[in-house]
C-alpha positions as a Markdown table, in Angstrom:
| # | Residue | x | y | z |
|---|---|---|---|---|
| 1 | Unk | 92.5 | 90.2 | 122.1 |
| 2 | Unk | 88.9 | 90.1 | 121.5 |
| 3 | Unk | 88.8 | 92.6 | 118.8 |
| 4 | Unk | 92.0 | 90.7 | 117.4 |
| 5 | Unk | 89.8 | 87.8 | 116.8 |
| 6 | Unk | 86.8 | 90.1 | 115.7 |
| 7 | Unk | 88.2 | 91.5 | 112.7 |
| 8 | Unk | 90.1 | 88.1 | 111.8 |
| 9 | Unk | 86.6 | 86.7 | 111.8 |
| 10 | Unk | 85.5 | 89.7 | 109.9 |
| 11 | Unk | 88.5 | 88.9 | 107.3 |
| 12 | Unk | 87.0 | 85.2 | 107.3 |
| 13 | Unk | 83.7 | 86.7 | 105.9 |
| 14 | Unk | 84.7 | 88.5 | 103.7 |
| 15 | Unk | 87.2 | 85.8 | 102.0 |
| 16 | Unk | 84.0 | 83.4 | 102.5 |
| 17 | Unk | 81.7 | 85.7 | 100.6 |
| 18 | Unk | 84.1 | 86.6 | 97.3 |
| 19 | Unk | 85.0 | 82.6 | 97.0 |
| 20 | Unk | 81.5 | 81.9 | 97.1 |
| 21 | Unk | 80.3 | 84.9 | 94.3 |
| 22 | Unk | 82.9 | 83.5 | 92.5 |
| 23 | Unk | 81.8 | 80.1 | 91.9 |
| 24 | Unk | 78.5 | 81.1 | 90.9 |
| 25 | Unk | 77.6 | 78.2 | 88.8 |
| 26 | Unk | 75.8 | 77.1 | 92.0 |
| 27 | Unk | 75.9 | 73.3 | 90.8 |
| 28 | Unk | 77.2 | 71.4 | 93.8 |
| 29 | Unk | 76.2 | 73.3 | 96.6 |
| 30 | Unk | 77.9 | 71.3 | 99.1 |
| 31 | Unk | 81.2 | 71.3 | 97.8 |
| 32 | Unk | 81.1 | 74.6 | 97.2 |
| 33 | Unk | 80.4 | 75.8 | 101.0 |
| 34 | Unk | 83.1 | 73.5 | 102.2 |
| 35 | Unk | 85.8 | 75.1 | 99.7 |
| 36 | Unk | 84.6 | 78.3 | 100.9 |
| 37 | Unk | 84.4 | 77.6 | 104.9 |
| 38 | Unk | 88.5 | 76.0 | 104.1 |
| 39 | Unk | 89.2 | 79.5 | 102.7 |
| 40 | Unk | 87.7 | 81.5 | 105.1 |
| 41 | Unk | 89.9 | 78.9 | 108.0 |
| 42 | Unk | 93.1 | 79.5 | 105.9 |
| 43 | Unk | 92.5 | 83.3 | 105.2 |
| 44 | Unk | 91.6 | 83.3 | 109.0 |
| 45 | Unk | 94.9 | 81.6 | 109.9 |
| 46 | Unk | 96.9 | 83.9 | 107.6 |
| 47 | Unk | 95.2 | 87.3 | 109.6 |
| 48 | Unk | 97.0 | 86.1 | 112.6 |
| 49 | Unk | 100.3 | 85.7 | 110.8 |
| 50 | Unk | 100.1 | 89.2 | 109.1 |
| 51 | Unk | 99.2 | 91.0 | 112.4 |
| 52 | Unk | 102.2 | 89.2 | 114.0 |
| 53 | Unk | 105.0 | 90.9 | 111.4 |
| 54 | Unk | 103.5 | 94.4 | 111.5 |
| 55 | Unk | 103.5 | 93.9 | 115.5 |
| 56 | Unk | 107.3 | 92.8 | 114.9 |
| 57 | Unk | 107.9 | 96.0 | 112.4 |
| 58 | Unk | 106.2 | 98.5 | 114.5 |
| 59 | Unk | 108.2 | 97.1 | 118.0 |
| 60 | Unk | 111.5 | 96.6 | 116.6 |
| 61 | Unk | 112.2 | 100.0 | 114.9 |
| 62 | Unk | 115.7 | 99.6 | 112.5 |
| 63 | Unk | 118.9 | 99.6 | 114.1 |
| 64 | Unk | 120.2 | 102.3 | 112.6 |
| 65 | Unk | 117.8 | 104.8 | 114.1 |
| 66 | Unk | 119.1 | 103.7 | 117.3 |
| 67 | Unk | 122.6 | 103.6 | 116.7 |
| 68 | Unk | 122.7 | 107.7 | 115.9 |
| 69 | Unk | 124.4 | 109.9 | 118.4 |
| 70 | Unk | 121.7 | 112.6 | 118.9 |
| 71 | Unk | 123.5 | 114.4 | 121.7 |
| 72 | Unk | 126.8 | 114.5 | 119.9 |
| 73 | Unk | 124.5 | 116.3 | 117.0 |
| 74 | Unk | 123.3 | 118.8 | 119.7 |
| 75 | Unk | 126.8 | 119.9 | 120.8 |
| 76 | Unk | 128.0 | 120.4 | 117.4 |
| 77 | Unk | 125.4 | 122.9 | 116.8 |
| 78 | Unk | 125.9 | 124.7 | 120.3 |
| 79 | Unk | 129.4 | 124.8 | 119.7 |
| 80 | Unk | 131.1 | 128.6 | 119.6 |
| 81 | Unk | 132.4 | 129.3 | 116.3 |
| 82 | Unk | 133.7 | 132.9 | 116.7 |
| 83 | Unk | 132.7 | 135.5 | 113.8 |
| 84 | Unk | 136.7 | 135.2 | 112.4 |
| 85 | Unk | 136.5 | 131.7 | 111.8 |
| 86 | Unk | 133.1 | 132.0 | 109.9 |
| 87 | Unk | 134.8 | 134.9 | 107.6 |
| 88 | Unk | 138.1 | 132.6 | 107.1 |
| 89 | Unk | 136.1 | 130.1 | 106.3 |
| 90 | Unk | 134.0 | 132.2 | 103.6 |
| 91 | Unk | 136.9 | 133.5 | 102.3 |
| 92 | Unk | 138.8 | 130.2 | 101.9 |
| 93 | Unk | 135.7 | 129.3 | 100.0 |
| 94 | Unk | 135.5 | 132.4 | 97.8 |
| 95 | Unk | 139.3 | 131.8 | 97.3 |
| 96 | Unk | 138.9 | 128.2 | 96.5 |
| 97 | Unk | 135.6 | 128.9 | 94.0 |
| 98 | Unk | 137.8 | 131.7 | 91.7 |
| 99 | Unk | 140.4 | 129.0 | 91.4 |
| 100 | Unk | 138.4 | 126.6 | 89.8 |
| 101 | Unk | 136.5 | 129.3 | 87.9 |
| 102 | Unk | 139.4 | 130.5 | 86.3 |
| 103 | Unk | 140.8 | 127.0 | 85.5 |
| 104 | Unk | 138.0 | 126.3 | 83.2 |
């Protein structure tokens, strides 16, 4: 938690220091520092709200990772195919690939 509120401080900083380089007509100093001291709250504010969605994202992987059937994968690939079925199979294909060669 500390370091949470650490680097949102370090965030704050930062977004202090490039709103006040940018305004460097330095003519009313005051107002200046409190524009910058708002930014630095809101961008503050906004590290929280940025560190909460990727917490959500990285927790909650999509549901469609869940939903797949690993095991069912695994017993589809350990299942016995005898040799004959492979060479039907290549031959059904070889069959199957002269047909539409010699149609065109």
């Amino acid at each position: 938690m500390v370091g949470t509120i650490l680097s949102n401080f370090w965030v704050a900083l930062i977004a202090f220091s490039v709103y006040f380089l940018f305004s460097y007509p330095f003519i009313e100093g005051m107002g200046i520092i409190f524009d910058a001291c708002i930014v630095a709250f809101v961008f503050f504010l906004l590290t929280f709200l940025g560190r909460a969605i990727i917490r959500y994202i990285i927790s909650n992987p999509p549901e469609e990772m869940e939903g797949m059937p690993i095991d069912n994968d695994a017993e589809i690939l350990k299942s016995e195919i005898s040799p004959e079925d492979y060479a039907e199979l290549v031959k059904t294909m070889l069959n199957e690939e002269e047909q539409t060669s010699s149609q065109t």
